[in-house]
Residue, then its C-alpha position, 0 to 999 in steps of 0.5 A: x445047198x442048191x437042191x435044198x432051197x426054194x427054187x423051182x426045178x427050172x431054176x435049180x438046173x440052171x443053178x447047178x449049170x452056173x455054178x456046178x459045172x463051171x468049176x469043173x469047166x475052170x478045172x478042164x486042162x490043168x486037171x487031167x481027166x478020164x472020160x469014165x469019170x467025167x461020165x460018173x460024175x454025170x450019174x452022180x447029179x442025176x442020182x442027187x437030182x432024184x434024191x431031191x425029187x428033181x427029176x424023176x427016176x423014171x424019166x428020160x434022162x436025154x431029157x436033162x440035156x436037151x435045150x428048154x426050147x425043146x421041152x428039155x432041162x438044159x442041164x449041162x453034161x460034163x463030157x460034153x463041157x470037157x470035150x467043148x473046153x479042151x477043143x477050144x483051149x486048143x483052137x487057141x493054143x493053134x491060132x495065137x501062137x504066133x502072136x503071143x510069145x507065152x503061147x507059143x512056149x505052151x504050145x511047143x510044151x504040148x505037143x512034146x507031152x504024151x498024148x494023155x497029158x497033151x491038150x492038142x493031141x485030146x482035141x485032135x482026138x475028139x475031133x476025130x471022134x465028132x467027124x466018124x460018122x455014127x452007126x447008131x445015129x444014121x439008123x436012128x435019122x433014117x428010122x425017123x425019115x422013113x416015120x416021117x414019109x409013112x406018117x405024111x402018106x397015110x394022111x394023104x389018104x385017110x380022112x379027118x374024124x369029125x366031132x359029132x356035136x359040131x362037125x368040125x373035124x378033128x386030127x387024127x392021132x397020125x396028124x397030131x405025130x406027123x405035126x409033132x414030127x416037123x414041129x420038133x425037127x426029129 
């Protein structure tokens, strides 16, 4: 029904996040659910969206999930939705059982259910997750400060071109990343 309408891209994407995913997000906790499906129903809207030429087949798909201040879409992924709704369900049930009387019963439920049903045991999981560091992402900052610093020496050292018509000089291709680079934070 979205997808079908007159909308622009942009606000197809912020239509799905606004509707769409707040029903799944209402569901997270009471519904239990598998980080496989959860992942699967991502593929599915980007499947949708490229039926409906939204995205483009070919396009990066890290692209939908980044912020539109970054020249993204701001498509919410759904593992990440589950994973900031159960972490807070959990803060809550943490810090306001003393309080609430009703939350502390749901509290002591939780932690007596087996750690695929349990709320706090999910999210202590997920943490535990977030806090390992990541091989792949240390490579990947190291990969981009090693570009960065070679970028910042070879311009150090290398001459702008200038326009033949006007003299005025012109960035390099190595000035236009290096402006890229600390632009975008990479």
């Amino acid at each position: 029904m979205i997808l079908k309408s007159e909308l622009n891209a942009g606000n197809k994407i912020t239509a799905i996040g606004a509707l769409a995913v707040r029903v799944l997000r209402y569901s997270f906790g009471i519904i239990n659910r598998r980080i496989k499906d959860l992942n699967k129903t991502d593929i599915k809207t980007r499947k949708i969206l490229t039926m409906y030429k939204v995205h483009h087949p070919k396009a990066d798909i890290d692209r939908l999930y980044v912020k539109r201040k970054e020249r993204g879409r701001r498509l919410v992924q759904v593992e990440a939705a589950y994973k900031a709704e159960i972490t807070s369900i959990a803060e809550y049930l943490n810090t306001n059982y003393k309080v609430d009387r009703f939350v502390n019963i749901v509290k002591n439920y939780e932690i007596t259910q087996p750690t695929m049903n349990s709320i706090i045991k999910t999210a202590a999981k997920i943490a535990e997750e977030l806090s390992q560091p990541n091989e792949k992402s240390d490579a990947k900052q190291e990969g981009i400060q090693h570009t960065k610093a070679r970028l910042g020496e070879v311009l150090t050292f290398k001459n702008r071109a200038s326009c033949s018509r006007t003299g005025v000089p012109l960035p390099s291709s190595c000035c236009i990343l290096y402006i890229f680079f600390n632009k975008y934070k990479y």
